[in-house]
RODO-2510 file (C-alpha; in nm, 4 decimals, decimal comma):
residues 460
     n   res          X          Y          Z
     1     x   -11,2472    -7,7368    22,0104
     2     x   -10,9683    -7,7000    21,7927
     3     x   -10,5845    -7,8760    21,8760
     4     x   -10,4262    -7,5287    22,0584
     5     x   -10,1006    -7,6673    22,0563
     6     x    -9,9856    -7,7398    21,6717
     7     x    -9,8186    -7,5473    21,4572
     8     x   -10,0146    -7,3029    21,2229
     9     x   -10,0278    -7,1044    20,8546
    10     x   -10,2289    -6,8644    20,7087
    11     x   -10,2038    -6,5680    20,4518
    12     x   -10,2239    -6,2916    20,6533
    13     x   -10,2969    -6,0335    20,3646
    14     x   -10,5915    -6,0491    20,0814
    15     x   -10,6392    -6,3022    19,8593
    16     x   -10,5161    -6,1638    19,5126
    17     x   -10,2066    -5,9807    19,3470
    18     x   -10,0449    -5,7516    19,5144
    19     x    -9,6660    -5,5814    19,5965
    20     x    -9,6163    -5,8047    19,8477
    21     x    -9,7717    -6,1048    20,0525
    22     x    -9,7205    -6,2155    20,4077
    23     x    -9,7857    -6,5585    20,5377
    24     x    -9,7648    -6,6260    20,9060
    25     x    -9,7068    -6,9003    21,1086
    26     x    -9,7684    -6,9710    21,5228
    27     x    -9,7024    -7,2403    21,6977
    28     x    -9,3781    -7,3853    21,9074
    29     x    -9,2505    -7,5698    21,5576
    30     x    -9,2887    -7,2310    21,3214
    31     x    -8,9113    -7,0903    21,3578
    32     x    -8,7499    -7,4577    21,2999
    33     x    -9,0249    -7,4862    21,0052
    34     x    -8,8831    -7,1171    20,8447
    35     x    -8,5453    -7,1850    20,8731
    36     x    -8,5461    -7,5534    20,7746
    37     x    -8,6512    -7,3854    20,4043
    38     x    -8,5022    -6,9894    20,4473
    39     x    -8,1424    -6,9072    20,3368
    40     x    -8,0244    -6,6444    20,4962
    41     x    -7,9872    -6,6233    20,8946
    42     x    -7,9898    -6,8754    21,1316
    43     x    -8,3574    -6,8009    21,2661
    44     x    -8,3141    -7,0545    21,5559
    45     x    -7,9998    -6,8356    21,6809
    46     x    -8,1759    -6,4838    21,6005
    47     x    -8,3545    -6,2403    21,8695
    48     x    -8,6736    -6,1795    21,8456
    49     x    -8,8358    -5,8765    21,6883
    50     x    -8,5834    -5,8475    21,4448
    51     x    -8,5971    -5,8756    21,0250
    52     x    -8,4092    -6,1086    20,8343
    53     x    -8,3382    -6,1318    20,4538
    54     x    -8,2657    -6,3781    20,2661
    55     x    -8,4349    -6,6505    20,0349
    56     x    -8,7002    -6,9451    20,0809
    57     x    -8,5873    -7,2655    19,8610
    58     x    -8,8476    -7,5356    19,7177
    59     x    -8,8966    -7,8521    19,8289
    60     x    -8,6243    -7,9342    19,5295
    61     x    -8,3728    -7,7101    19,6296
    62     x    -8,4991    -7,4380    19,3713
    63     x    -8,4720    -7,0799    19,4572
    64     x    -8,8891    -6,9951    19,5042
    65     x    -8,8663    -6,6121    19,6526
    66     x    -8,6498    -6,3440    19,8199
    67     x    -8,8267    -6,2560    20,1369
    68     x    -8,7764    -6,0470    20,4507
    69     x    -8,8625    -6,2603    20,7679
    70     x    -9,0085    -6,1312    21,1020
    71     x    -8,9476    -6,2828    21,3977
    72     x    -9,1258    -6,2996    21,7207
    73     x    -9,0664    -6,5005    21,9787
    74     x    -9,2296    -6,6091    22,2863
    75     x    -9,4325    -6,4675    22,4852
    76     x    -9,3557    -6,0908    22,3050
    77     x    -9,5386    -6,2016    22,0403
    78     x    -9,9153    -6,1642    21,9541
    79     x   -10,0249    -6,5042    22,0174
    80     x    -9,7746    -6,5773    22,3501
    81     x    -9,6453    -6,8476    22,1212
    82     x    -9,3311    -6,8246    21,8645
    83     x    -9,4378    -6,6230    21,5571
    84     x    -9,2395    -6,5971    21,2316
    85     x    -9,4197    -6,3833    20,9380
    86     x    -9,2548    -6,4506    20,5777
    87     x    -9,2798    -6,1329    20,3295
    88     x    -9,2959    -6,2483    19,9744
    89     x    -9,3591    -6,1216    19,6722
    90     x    -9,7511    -6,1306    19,5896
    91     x    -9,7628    -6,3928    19,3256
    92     x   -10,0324    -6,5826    19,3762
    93     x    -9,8228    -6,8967    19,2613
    94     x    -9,5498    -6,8021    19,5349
    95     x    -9,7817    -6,7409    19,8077
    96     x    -9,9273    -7,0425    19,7510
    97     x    -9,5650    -7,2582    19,7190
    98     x    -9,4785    -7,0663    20,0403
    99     x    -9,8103    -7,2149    20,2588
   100     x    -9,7575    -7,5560    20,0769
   101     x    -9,3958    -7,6059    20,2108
   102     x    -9,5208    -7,4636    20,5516
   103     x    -9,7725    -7,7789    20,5392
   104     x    -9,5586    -7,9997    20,4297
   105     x    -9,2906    -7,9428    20,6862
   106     x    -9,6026    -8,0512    20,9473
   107     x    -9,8030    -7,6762    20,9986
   108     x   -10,1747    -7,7185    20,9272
   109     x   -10,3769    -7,4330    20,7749
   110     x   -10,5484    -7,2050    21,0856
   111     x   -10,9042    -7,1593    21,1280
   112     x   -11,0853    -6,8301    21,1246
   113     x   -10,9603    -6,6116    21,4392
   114     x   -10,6908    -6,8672    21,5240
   115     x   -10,4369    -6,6204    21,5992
   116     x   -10,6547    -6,4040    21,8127
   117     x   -10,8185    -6,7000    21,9679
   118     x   -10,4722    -6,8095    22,1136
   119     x   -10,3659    -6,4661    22,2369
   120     x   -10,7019    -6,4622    22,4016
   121     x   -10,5789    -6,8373    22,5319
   122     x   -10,2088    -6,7120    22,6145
   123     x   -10,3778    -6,4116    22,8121
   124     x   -10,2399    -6,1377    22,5734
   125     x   -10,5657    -5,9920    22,5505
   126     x   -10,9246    -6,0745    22,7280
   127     x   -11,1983    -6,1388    22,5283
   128     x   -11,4184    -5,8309    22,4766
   129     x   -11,0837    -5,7090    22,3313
   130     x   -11,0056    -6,0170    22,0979
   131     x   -11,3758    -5,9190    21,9945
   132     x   -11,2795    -5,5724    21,9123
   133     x   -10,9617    -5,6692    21,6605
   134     x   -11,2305    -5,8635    21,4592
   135     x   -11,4331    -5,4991    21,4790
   136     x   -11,0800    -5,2991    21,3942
   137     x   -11,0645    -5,5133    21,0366
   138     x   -11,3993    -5,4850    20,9673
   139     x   -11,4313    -5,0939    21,0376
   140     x   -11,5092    -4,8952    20,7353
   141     x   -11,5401    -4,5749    20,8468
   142     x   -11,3480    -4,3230    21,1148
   143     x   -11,5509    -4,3670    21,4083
   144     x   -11,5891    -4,7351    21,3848
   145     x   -11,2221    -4,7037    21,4024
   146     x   -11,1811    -4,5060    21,6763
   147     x   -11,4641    -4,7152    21,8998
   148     x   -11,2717    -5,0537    21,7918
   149     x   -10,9171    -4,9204    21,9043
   150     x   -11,0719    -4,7975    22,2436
   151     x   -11,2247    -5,1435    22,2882
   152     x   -10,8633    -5,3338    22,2260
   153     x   -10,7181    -5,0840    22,4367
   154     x   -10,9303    -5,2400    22,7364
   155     x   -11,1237    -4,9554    22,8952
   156     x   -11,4394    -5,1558    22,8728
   157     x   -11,2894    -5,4218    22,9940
   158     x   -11,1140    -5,2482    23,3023
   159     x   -11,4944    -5,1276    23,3832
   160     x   -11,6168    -5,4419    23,3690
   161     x   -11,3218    -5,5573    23,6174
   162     x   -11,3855    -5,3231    23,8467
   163     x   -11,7205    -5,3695    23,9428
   164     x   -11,6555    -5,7590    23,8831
   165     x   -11,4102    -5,7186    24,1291
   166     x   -11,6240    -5,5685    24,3915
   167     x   -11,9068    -5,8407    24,3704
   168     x   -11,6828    -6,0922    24,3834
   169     x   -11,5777    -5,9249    24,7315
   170     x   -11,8975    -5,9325    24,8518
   171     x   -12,0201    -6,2401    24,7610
   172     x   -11,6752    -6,4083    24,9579
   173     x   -11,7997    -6,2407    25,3022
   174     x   -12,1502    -6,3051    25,2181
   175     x   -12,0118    -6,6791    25,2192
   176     x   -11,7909    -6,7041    25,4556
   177     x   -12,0726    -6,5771    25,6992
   178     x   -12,2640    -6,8890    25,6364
   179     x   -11,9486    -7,1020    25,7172
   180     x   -12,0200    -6,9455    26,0604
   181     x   -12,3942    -6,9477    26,0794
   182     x   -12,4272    -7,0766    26,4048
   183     x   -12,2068    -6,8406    26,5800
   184     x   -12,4798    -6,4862    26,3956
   185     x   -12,1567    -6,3479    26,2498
   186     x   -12,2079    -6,0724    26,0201
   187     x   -11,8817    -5,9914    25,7867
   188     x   -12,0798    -5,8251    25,4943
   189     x   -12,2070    -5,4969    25,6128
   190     x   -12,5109    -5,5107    25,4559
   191     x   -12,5543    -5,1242    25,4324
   192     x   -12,2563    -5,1065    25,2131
   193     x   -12,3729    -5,3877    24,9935
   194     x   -12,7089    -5,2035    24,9428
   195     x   -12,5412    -4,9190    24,8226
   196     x   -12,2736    -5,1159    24,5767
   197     x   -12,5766    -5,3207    24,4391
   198     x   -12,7119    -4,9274    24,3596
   199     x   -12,4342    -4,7933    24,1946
   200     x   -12,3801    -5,1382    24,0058
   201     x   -12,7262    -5,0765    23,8500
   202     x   -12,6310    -4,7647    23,7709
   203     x   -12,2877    -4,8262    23,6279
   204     x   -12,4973    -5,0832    23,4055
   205     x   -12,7841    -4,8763    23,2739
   206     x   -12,5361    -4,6520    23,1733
   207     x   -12,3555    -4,8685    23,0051
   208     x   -12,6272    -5,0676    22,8238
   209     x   -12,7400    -4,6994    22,7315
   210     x   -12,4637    -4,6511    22,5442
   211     x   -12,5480    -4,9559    22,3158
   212     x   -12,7611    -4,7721    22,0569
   213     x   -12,4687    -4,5117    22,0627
   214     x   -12,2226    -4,7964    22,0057
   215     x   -12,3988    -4,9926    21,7430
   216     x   -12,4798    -4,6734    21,5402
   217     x   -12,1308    -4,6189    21,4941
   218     x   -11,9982    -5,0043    21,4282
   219     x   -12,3003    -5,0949    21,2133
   220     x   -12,4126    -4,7515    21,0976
   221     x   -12,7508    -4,6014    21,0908
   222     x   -13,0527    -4,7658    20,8989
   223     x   -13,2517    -4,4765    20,8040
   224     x   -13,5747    -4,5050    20,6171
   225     x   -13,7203    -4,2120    20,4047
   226     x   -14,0491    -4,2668    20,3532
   227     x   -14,4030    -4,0795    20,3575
   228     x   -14,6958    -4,0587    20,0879
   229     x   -14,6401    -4,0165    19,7448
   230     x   -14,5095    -3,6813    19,5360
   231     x   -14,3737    -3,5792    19,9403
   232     x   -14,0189    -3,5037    19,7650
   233     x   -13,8440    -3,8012    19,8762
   234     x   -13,6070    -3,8479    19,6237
   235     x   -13,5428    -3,4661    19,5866
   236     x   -13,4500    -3,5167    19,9946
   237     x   -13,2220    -3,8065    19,9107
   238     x   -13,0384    -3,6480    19,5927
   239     x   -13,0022    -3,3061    19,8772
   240     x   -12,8699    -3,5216    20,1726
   241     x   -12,5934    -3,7176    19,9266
   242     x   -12,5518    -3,3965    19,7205
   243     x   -12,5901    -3,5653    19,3789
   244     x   -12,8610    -3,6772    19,1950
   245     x   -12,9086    -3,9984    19,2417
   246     x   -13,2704    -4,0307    19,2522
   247     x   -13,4828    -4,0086    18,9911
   248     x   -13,7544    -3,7103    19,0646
   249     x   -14,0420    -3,5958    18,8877
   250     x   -14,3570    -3,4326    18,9274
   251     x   -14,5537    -3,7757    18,8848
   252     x   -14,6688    -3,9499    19,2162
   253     x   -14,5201    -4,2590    19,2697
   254     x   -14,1896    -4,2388    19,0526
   255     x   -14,0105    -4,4383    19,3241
   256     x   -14,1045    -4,8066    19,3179
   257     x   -13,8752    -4,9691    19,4515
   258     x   -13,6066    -4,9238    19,7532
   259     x   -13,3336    -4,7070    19,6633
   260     x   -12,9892    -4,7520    19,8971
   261     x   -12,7441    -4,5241    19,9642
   262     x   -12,4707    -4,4364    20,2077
   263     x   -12,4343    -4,0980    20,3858
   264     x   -12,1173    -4,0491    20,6077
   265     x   -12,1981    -3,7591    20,9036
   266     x   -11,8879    -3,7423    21,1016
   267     x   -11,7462    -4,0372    21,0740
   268     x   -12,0791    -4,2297    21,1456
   269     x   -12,2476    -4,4327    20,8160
   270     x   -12,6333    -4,3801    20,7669
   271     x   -12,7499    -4,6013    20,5290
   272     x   -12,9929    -4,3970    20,3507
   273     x   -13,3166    -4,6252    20,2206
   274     x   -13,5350    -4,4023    19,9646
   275     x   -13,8725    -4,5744    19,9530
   276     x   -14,1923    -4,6456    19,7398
   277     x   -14,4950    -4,3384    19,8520
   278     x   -14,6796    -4,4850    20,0620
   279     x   -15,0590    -4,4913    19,9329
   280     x   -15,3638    -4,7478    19,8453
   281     x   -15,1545    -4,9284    19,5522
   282     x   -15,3376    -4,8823    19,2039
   283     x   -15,1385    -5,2121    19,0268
   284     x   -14,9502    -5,4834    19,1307
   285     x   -14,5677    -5,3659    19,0854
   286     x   -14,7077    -5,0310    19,3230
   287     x   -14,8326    -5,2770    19,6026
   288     x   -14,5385    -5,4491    19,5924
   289     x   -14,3285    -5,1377    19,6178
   290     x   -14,5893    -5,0197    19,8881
   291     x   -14,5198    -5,3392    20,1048
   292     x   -14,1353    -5,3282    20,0577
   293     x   -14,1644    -5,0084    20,2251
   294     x   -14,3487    -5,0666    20,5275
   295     x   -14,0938    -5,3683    20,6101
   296     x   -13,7796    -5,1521    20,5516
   297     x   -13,9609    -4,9279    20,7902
   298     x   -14,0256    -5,2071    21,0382
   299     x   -13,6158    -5,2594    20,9972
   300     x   -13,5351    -4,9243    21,0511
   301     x   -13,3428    -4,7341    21,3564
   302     x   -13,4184    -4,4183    21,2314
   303     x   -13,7000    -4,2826    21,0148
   304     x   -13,7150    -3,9984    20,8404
   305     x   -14,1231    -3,9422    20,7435
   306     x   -14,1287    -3,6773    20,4492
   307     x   -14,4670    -3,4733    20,3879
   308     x   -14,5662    -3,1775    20,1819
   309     x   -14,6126    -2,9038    20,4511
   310     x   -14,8690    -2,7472    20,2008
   311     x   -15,0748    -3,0617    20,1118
   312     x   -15,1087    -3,2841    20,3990
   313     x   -15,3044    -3,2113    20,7118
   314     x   -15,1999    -3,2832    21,0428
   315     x   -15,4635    -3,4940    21,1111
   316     x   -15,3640    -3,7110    20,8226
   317     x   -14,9969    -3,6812    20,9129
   318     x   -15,0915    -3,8164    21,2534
   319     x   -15,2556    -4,1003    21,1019
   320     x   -14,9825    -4,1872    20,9032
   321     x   -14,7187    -4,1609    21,2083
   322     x   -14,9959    -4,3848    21,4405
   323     x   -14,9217    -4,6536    21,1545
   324     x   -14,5545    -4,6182    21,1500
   325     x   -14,3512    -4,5436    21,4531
   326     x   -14,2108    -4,7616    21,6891
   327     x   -14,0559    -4,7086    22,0415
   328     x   -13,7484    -4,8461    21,9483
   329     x   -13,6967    -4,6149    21,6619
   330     x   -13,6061    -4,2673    21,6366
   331     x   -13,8213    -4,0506    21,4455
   332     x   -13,7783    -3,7053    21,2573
   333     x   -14,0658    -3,5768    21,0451
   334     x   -13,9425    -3,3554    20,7774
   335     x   -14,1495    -3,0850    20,6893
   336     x   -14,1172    -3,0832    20,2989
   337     x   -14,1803    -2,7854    20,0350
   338     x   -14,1569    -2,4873    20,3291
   339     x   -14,0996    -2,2608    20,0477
   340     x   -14,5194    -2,3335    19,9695
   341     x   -14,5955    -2,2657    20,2546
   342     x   -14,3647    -2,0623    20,4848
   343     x   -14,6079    -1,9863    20,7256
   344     x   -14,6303    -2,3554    20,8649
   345     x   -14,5341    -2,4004    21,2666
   346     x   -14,4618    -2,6892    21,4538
   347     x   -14,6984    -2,7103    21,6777
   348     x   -14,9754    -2,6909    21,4696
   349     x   -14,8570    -3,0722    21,4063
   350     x   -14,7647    -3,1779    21,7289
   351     x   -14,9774    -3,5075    21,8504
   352     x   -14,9217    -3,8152    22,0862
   353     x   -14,6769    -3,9741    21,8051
   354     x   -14,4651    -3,6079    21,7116
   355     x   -14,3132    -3,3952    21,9646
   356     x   -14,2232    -3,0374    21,8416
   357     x   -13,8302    -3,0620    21,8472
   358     x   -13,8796    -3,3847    21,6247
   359     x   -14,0594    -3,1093    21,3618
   360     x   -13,7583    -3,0064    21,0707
   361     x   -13,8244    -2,7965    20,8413
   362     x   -13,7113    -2,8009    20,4773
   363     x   -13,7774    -2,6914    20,1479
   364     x   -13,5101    -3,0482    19,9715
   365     x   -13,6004    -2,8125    19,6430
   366     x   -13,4110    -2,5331    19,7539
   367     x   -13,1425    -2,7209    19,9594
   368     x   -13,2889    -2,5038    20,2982
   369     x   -13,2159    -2,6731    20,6395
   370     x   -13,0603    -3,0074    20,4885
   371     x   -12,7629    -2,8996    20,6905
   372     x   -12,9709    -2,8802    21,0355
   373     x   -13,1367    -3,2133    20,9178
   374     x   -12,8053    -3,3917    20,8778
   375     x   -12,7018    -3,2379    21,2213
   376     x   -12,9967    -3,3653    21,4142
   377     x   -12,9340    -3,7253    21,2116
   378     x   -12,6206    -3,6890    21,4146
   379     x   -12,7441    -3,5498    21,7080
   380     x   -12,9710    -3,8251    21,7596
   381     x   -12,8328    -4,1023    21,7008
   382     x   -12,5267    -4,0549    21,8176
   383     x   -12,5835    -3,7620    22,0627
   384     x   -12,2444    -3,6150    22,1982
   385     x   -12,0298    -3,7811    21,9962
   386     x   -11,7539    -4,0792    22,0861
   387     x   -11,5509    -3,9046    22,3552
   388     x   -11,1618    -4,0087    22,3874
   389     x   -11,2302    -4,1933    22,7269
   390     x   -11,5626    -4,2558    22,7150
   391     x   -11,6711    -4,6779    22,7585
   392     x   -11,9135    -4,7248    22,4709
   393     x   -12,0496    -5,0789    22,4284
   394     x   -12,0938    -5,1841    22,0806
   395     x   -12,1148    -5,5533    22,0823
   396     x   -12,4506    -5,7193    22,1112
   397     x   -12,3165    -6,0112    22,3203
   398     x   -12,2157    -5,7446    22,5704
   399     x   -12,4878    -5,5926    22,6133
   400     x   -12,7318    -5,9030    22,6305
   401     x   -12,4618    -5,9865    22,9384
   402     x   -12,5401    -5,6798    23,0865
   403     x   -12,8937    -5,7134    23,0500
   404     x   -12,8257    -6,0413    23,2383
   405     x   -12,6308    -5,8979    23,5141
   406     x   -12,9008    -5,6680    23,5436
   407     x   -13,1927    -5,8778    23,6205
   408     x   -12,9386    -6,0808    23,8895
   409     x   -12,8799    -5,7509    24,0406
   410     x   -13,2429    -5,6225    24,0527
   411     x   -13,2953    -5,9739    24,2365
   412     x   -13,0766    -5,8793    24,5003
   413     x   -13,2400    -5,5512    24,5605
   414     x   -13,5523    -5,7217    24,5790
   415     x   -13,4303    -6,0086    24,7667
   416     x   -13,2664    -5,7441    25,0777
   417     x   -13,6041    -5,5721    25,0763
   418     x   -13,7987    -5,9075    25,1229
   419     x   -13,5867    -6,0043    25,3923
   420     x   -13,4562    -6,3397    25,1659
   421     x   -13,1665    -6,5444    25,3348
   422     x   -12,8034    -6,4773    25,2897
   423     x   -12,7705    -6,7886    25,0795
   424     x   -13,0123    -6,7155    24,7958
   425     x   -12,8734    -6,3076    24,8058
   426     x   -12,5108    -6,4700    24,7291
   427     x   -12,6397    -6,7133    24,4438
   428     x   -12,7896    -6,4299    24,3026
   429     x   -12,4449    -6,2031    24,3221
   430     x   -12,2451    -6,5054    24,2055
   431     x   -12,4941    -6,4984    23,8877
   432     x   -12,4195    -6,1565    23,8204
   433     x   -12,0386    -6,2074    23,8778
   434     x   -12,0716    -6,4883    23,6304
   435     x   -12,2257    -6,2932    23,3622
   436     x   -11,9908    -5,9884    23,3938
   437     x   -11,7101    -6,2721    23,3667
   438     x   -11,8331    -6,3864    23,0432
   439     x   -11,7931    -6,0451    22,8535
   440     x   -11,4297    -6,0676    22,9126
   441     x   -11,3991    -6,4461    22,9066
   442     x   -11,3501    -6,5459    23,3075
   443     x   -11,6269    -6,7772    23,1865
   444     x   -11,6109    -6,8825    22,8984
   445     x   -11,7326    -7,1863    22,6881
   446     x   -11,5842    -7,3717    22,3728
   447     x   -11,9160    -7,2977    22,1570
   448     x   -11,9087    -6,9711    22,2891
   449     x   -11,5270    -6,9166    22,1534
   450     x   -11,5753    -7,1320    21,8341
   451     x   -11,8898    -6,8990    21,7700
   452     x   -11,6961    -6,5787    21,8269
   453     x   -11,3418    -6,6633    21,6635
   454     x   -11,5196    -6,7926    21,3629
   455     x   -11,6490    -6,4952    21,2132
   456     x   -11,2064    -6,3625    21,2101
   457     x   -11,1172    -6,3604    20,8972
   458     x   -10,8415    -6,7011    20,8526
   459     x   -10,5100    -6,4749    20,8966
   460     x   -10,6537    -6,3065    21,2192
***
């Protein structure tokens, strides 16, 4: 575990020119560090959250930089500790004089997540919402945005509290009953507990529910388009991004190789994988192709299986699906090259791997129903939508926590309709309360931080 009690430096903004660069410092020794090389006010005398011109001076005397300093002191500050961010110009050279004369003057250089690492230690913020600044930088799209700023702004965490809060209850009376087991004294109504345990379990599916939802919109969508040969793949692709970026032809098995693109729906990124047909390969560079495909479809949360409505049969399309689908993958068949055959309904295809609603169809030539297509991409697999209020979990440590909590919780059911002692029913709950205390760092370990704070980038 890293020394939490030093003085530290980083850039805070990108690597490379720019207007302007910021370096920031944290740490009890960063406002005597500033204004032992800063000409301009008297830092040590200043208010916090104020700005300060003036200059920064070399380690000869020289004149390096005008800057604008920020101060912050303790505990209003991000970190709970002193805070002092130097503006510079975005030389390169400067920037790096700057965080040279910081370590110099006894600052070290911080490690990945530092900053967030020590508001999470100074109790600024718990730690499913120090996870969600690393999510906020990394967000590349609107709702990954919007998800991350709900998860800093602690409504997950306030869920998690609350029914933390109420197992922790329980367990105490469950406990303090066997401090009196000679005397039969019941102080956990047992009832009651029954009933919590219920809605816990349901609070949790709900939530772990939400995780495809949540994951969708942080990591985005990887959707496979694939089916046999000459299906109109590509033509699908070059229809869904609106451009051509496929080549087509009228030649089975133009495609042999993956082809990668990004669609945005809504705010939510579906990365878009055109594959090789899917056939009995004729040369090697085809099997190859042929076997890239499968795996992407392996990889893939959604698939979108292309066929020629006026070539393919359903019982071939139902061998093809048999092959493919998964459980843990959402499915849409697209019914390709309607215009050939109009006449084509959806239950004439329906089987034990295609339900009717997952039947779209399409003619990619003639651009009909890529609109609906898009909308049920949406639809499912991100259903309603993110919802101002709504607790979406979208961090995979959460939910494997959950899944945790879970299993302690269905032990406790199991363990009141057994008849099981008191004691082992309150291990159980404590096992539970331990696992909901890890998503927001009650329990926590140093690995377990290290692990997290690690993947920050170094001025976060």
């Amino acid at each position: 575990m890293i020394d939490q009690t030093d003085t530290i430096v980083a850039l805070a903004t990108p690597q490379g020119k720019g207007a302007l660069g910021i370096i920031r410092l944290s740490g009890s020794g960063s406002v005597e560090m500033v204004n032992s090389m800063f000409r301009g006010a008297d830092l040590r005398k200043a208010s916090s959250h104020t700005l300060h011109y003036g200059t920064i001076l070399s380690a000869d005397g020289q004149l390096l930089d005008e800057v604008v300093v920020s101060l912050y002191k303790n505990p209003r500050s991000f970190t709970g500790e002193d805070i002092v961010e130097i503006t510079c110009h975005g030389s390169g050279y400067i920037l790096q004089e700057v965080l040279d004369l910081c370590l110099q003057k006894g600052a070290r250089m911080a490690q990945p997540g530092e900053f967030t690492m020590r508001a999470f230690m100074h109790g600024k913020m718990d730690l499913a919402q120090a996870e969600a600044v690393g999510d906020l930088i990394a967000a590349g799209h609107a709702a990954a945005h919007k998800l991350a700023m709900q998860q800093m702004r602690g409504g997950f965490s306030e869920k998690i509290g609350q029914l933390r809060d109420q197992l922790i209850h329980f367990a105490s009376m469950m406990e303090l009953e066997l401090d009196f087991g000679e005397e039969d004294v019941e102080f956990a109504d047992r009832t009651e507990l029954k009933q919590l345990v219920a809605e816990t379990l349901g609070l949790i599916n709900e939530l772990i529910e939400t995780f495809r939802l949540g994951n969708a919109i942080k990591k985005g969508v990887n959707t496979v388009i694939a089916g046999r040969p000459n299906a109109g793949k590509s033509t699908l692709l070059n229809r869904l991004l609106n451009e051509e970026r496929a080549i087509v032809s009228d030649i089975a098995g133009t495609t042999r190789d993956t082809v990668e693109e990004t669609l945005n729906i809504e705010g939510v990124e579906f990365r878009l994988i055109d594959t090789a047909g899917i056939r009995e390969a004729r040369d090697q560079i085809e099997a190859i192709g042929v076997e890239r495909t499968l795996q992407k479809v392996r990889e893939a949360s959604l698939l979108l299986y292309v066929f020629d409505v006026s070539d393919l049969s359903a019982k071939e399309l139902e061998t093809d699906l048999e092959k493919l689908s998964r459980n843990d993958m959402q499915l849409l068949v697209v019914a390709n090259k309607m215009d050939r055959n109009p006449y084509a309904k959806a239950n004439e295809f329906v089987s034990d791997h295609l339900q009717e609603d997952q039947f779209i169809p399409v003619s990619a030539k003639n651009d009909m129903n890529i609109n609906y297509l898009k909308e049920r991409m949406y639809s499912d697999m991100v259903g309603k939508g993110l919802s101002e209020n709504e607790v979406i979990v979208a961090n995979l440590r959460h939910v494997e926590a959950l899944q945790k909590t879970r299993e302690s919780l269905l032990s406790v059911t199991e363990s009141f309709e057994l008849g099981v002692s008191s004691d082992l029913i309150a291990l159980d709950i404590r096992q539970a309360i331990h696992h909901l205390g890890a998503i927001t760092g009650q329990i926590s370990t140093d690995d377990l931080l290290d692990h997290i704070f690690s993947n920050f980038c170094i001025g976060k």
